[in-house]
C-alpha positions in Angstrom: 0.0 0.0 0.0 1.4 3.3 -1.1 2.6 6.3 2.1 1.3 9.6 2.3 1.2 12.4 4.8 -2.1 12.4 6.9 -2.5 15.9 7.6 -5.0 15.8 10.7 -2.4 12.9 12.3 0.7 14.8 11.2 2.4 12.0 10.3 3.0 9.3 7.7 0.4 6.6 7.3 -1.1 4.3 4.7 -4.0 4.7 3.0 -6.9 2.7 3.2 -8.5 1.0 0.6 -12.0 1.4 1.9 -15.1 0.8 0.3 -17.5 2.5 2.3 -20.5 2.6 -0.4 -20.0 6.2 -1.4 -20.2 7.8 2.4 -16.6 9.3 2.0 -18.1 11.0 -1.0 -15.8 8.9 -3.4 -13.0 10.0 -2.0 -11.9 6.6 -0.6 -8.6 6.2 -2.0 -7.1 9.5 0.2 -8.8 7.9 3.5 -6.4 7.7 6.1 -6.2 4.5 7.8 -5.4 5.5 11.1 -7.6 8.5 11.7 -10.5 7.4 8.5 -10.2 11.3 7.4 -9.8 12.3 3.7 -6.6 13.9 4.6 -3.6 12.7 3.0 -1.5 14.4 0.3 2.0 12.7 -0.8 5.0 14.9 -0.1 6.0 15.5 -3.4 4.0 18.2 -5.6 2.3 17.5 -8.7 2.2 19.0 -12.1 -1.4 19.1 -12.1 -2.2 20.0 -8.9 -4.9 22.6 -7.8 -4.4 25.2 -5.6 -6.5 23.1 -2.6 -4.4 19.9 -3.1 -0.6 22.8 -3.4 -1.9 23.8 -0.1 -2.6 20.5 1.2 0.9 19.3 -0.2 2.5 22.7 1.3 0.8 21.9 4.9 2.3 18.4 5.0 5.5 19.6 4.5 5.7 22.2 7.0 4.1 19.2 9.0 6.9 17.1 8.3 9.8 19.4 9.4 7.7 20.5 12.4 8.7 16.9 13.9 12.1 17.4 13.0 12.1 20.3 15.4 11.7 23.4 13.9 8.8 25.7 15.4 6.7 28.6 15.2 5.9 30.1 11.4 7.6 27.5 9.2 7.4 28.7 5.1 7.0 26.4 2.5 7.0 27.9 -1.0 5.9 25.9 -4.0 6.8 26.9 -7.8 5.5 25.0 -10.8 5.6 25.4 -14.4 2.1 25.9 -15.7 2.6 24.2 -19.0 -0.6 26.3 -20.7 0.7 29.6 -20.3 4.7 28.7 -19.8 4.4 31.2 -16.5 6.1 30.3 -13.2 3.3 30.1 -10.3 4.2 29.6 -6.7 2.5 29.5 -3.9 3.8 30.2 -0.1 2.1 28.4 2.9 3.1 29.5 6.5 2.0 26.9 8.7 2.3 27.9 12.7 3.5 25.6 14.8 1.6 26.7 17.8 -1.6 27.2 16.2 -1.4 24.2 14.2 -2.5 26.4 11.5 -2.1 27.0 7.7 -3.1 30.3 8.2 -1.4 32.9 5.9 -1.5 31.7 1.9 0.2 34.0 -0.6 0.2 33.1 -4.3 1.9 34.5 -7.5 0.1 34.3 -10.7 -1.9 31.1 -9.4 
């Protein structure tokens, strides 16, 4: 079974293959299996990724050096090619430590 990053248990987890007849709204193949929330995101961005699953993806990372020690307002900065328009985005998450909080998201040309 594949990893990903389960935001709400800030940690690495496997997903669950659950087949709960639609109450998860489809979404089964992102439920975590420790927690059962639709919160996982893999640690490394994708081309075609929205700007809800970049934040997601931002949010884990932050998550992930938050247990490696560092606190208070870490800064995760994502940049991607957008391959229609050939324009650099990025988008910058500060996630607080304290607050638990993704709570300042600033984006260039997203």
């Amino acid at each position: 079974m594949p990893v990903f990053w389960c935001i709400n248990c800030k940690k690495e987890v496997l997903h669950q293959a659950d087949y709960c007849h639609s109450r998860c709204g489809n979404n089964c193949s992102e439920r975590c299996s420790q927690c059962g929330n639709t919160t996982l995101t893999t640690l490394t961005a994708s081309g075609g990724d929205d700007v809800t699953a970049t934040v997601r993806h931002a949010t884990a990372l932050a998550q992930q050096r938050a247990t490696k020690g560092e606190v208070g307002d870490i800064e995760v900065t994502i940049c991607k090619l957008d391959s229609r328009t050939g324009k650099v985005r990025d988008l910058t998450v500060v996630y607080n430590t304290y607050t638990q909080d993704a709570g300042y998201i600033k984006t260039n040309n997203w």
